[in-house]
PLY file of the C-alpha trace (Angstrom):
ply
format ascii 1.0
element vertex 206
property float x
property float y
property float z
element edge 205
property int vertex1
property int vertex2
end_header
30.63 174.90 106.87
31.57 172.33 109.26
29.66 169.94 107.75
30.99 170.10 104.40
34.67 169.64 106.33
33.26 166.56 107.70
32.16 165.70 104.56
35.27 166.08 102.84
37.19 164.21 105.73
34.85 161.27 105.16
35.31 161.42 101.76
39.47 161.24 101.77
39.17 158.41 104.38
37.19 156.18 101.80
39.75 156.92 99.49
42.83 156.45 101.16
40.95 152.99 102.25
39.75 152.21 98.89
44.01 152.84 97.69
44.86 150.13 100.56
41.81 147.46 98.99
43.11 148.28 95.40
46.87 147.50 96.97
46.48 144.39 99.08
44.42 143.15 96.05
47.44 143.59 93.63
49.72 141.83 96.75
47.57 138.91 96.62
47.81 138.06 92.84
49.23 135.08 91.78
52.85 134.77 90.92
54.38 135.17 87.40
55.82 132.51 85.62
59.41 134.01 86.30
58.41 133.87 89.73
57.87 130.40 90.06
60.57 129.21 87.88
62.72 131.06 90.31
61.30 129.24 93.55
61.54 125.80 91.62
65.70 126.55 90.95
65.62 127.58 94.29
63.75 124.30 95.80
66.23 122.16 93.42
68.98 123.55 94.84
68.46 123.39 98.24
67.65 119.46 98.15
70.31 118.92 95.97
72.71 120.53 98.76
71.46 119.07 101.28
71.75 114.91 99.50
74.88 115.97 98.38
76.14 116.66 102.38
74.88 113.75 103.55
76.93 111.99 100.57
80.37 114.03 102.04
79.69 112.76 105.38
79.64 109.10 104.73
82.51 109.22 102.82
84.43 111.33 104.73
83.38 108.60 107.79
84.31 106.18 105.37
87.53 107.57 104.68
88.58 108.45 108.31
87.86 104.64 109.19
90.09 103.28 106.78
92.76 105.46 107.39
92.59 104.48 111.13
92.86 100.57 109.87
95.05 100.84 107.77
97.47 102.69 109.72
96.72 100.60 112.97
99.24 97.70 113.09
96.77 95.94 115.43
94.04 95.61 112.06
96.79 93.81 109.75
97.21 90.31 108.57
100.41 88.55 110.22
103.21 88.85 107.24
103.46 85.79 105.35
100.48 83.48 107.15
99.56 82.56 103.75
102.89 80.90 102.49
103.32 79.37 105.86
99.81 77.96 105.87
100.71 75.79 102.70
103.68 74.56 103.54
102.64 73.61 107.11
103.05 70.24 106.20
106.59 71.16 105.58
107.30 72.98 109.06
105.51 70.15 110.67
108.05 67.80 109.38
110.87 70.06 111.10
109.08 70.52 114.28
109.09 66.79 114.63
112.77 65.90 113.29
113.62 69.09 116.00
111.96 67.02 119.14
113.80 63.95 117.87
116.83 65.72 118.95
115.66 65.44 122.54
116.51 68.67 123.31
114.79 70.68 126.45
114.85 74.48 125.80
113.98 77.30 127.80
113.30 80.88 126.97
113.41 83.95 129.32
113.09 87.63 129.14
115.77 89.08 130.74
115.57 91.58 133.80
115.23 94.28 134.76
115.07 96.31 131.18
113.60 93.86 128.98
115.94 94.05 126.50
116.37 90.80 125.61
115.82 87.35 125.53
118.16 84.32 126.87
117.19 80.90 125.42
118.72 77.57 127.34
119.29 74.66 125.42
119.93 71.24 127.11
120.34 67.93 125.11
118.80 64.55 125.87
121.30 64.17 129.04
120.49 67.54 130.35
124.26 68.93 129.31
124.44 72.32 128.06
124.69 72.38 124.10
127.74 74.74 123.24
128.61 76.14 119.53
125.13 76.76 118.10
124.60 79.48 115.94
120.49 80.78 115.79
118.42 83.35 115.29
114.91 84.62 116.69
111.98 86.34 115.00
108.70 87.01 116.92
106.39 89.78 117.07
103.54 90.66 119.53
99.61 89.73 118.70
98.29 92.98 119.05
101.30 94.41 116.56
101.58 91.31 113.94
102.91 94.06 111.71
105.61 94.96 113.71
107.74 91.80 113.41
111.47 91.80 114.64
114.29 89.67 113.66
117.44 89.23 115.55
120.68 86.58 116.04
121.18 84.22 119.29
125.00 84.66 120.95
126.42 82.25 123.26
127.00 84.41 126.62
127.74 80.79 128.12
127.56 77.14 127.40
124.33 76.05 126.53
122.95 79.78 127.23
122.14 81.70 123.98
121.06 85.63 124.39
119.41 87.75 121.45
119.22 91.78 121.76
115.88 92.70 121.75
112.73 94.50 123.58
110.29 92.51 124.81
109.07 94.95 127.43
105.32 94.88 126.11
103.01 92.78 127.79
100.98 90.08 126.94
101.33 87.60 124.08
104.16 87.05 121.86
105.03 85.03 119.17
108.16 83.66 118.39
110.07 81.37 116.07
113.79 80.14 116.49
115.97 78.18 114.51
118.96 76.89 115.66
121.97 75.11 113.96
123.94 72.88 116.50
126.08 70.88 113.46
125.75 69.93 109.97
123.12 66.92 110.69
121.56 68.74 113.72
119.16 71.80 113.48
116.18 72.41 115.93
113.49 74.69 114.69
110.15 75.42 116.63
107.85 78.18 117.04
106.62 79.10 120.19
103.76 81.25 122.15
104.32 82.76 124.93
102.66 84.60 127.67
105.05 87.36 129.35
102.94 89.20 132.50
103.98 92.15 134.88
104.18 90.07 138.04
108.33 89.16 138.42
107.19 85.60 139.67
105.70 85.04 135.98
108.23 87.01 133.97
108.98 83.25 132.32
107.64 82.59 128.91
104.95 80.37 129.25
105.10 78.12 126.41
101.72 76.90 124.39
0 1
1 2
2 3
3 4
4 5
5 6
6 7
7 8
8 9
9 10
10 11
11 12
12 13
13 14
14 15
15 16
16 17
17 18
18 19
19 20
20 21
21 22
22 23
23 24
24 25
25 26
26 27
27 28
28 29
29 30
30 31
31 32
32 33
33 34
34 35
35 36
36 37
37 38
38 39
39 40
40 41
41 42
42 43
43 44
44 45
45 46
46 47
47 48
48 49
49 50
50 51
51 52
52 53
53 54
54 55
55 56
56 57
57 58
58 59
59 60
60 61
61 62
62 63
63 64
64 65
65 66
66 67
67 68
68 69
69 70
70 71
71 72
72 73
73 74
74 75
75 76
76 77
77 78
78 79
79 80
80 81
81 82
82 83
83 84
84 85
85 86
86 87
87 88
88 89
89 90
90 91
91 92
92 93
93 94
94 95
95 96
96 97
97 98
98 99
99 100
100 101
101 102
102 103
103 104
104 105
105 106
106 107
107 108
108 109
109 110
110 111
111 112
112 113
113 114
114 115
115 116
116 117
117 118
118 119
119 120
120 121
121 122
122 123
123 124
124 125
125 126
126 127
127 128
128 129
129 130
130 131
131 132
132 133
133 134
134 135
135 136
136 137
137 138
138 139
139 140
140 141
141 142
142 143
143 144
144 145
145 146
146 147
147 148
148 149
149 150
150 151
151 152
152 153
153 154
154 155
155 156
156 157
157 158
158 159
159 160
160 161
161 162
162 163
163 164
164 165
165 166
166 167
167 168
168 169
169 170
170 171
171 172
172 173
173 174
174 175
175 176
176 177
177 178
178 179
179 180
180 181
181 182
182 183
183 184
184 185
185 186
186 187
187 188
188 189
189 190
190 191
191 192
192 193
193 194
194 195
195 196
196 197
197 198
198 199
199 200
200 201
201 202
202 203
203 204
204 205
């Protein structure tokens, strides 16, 4: 009797291990073709993702970078360099009929505040030149954008003051014209350094 049970236990063992054969064997048989057209959608996909990312990033770094120039003052072209460029013959000419006037002119920024500038005008014989009517324009290097236009008023003979801040540092460029009389006019433009120390708070003309 208890060999027939061992038997029989035997017996259900092969077959529950034959079941687990016949199983791993249908496990292991090659995919459909459903099944493989699904993995190659799948594969498409994925690499067409990820291209199209890398794609976004550039030109979202593109984008970002242009913004930042554009917007920057520092990254633009000085306003009207081209027109000024051809007729520098032209502003040559008045530069030179200017110095024939002799004149010696001075520019300051005025302190403390640095709200404006005072420009000095001597003639040939070092006497202040009264009843002039000018203006100023200048803007900084780093802000060529930013350009600033304002009139000269006589606060005292031969001393001409224009409203206007100049409290950045560093290098400025500036153009005055001046009208003295019908047959005089002095135009020049000028660059000038302006530094924190008060011993060098003077324009230094190049």
């Amino acid at each position: 009797m208890f060999r027939e049970i061992s038997i029989s236990q035997h017996n259900e063992k092969r077959c529950i291990e034959n079941k687990l054969k016949s199983d791993d064997k249908m496990n292991t048989s090659p995919p459909t073709t459903a099944q493989l057209a699904k993995r190659e959608r799948n594969s498409k996909l994925f690499w067409v993702c990820l291209i199209c990312s890398f794609f976004a990033m550039d030109f979202t770094i593109a984008a970002i970078a242009i913004t930042m120039a554009a917007g920057d003052p520092s990254f633009r072209s000085i306003p009207g360099y081209g027109e000024r460029a051809v007729a520098w013959d032209v502003r040559r000419q008045r530069k030179e009929d200017s110095q024939k006037l002799g004149w010696k002119l001075e520019v300051q920024r005025v302190e403390p505040g640095r709200n404006a500038i005072d420009v000095t005008i001597l003639d040939a014989d070092n006497e202040p030149v009264s009843g002039c009517a000018g203006a100023l324009r200048l803007f900084h290097y780093t802000r060529v954008a930013d350009q600033f236009q304002c009139e000269l008023h006589e606060i005292e003979p031969g001393r001409y003051r224009a409203k206007i801040d100049v409290s950045k540092l560093g290098r400025w460029h500036l153009e005055m014209e001046i009208h003295a009389t019908l047959d005089r006019h002095y135009w020049d433009d000028l660059t000038l350094n302006w530094f924190e120390l008060p011993e060098k708070n003077t324009g230094i003309v190049e």
